[in-house]
N, C-alpha and C positions, 0 to 999 in steps of 0.2 A: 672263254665265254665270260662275258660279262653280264654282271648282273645292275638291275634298273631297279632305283626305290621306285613304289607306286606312290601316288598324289594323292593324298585324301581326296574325296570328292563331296563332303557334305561342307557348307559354307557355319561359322562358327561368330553367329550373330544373336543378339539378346534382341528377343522380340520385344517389341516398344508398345503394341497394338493395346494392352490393357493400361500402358500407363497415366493416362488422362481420366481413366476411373479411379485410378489410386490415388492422383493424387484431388482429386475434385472430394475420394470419401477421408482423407486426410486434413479438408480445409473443413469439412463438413464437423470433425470430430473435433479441432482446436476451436471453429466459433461455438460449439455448444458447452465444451467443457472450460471454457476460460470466464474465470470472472471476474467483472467490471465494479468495483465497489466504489459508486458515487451515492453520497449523502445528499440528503434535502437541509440545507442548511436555516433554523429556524430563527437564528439570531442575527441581526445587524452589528458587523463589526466593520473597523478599519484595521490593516494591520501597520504596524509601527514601520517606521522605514532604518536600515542599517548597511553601512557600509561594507561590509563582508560576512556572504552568508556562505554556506554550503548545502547543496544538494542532496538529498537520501534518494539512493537511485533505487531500492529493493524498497516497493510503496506497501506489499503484502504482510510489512513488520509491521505499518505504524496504526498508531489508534490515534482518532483527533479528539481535542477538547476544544471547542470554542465557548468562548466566552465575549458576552453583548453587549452592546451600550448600556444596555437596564440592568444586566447583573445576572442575566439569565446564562445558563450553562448547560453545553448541550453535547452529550454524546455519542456519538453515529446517527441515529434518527431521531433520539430522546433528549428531552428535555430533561435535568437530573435536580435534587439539591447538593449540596456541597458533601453532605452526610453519607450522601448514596456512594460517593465516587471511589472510594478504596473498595467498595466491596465489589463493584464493576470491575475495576481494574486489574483486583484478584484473579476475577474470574478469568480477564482477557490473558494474562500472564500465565495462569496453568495452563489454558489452550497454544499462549502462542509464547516461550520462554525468553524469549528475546527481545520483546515487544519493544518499540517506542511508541513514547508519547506524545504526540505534537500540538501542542497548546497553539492554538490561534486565537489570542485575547486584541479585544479591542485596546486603540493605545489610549483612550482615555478613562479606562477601568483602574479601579481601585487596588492600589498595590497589596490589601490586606485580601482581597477576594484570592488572587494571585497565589500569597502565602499562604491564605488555606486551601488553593488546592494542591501545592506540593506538600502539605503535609498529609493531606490525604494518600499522595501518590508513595509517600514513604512508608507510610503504613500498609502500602499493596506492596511493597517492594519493588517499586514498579520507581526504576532510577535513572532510567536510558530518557528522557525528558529535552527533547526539541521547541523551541521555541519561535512560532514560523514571523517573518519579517518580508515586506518588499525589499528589493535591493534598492541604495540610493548611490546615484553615481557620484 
């Protein structure tokens, strides 16, 4: 007498029917939690032009500084003085430990504005300091 294995008879398929919900509440939940951090920028600059720049590909470190044709200087949405800016930058360094800085100074600003705001940024300990440029081929 021989013996027959039996067949399973249930079919061994992942149901798909809810995945268009999942992933429609998963696109739902990356547009609302993701943020976009553009600045109103309040000062007119140019930036300088340089033959070899590099890229900062993780933008969620950097903090910007611009600085205007007129001398103004301005921090994320704020206008600042030069005085204010170690104790800003303080502040941005406890929250974010790593920070950079990214100076976008007009190129025809005064190299002494320049120098007082890295001395300010020394005094925040604030030393990772980018210095943004167009490329020039």
């Amino acid at each position: 007498m021989k013996f027959k294995k039996k067949q399973a008879t249930t079919k061994q398929e992942i149901p798909t029917a809810s995945l268009p919900d999942i992933i429609f509440m998963l696109l739902i939940f990356f547009m609302l939690t993701t943020v976009l951090r553009e600045f109103d920028v309040q000062v007119e600059y140019t930036l300088p032009e340089a033959y070899m720049i590099e890229r900062i590909d993780n933008k969620r470190l950097i903090s910007y500084i611009w600085v205007g044709r007129d001398g103004r200087i301005q921090i994320d949405d704020n206008i600042v003085r030069i005085d204010d800016i170690s104790s800003i930058m303080y502040q941005k360094r406890v929250e974010i430990p790593n920070l950079i800085v990214s100076m976008r100074i007009d190129r025809n600003s005064e190299m002494g504005v320049v120098t007082d705001i890295q001395q300010q940024l020394r005094e925040a300990d604030a030393l990772r300091i980018n210095y943004s440029s167009l490329h020039r081929l």
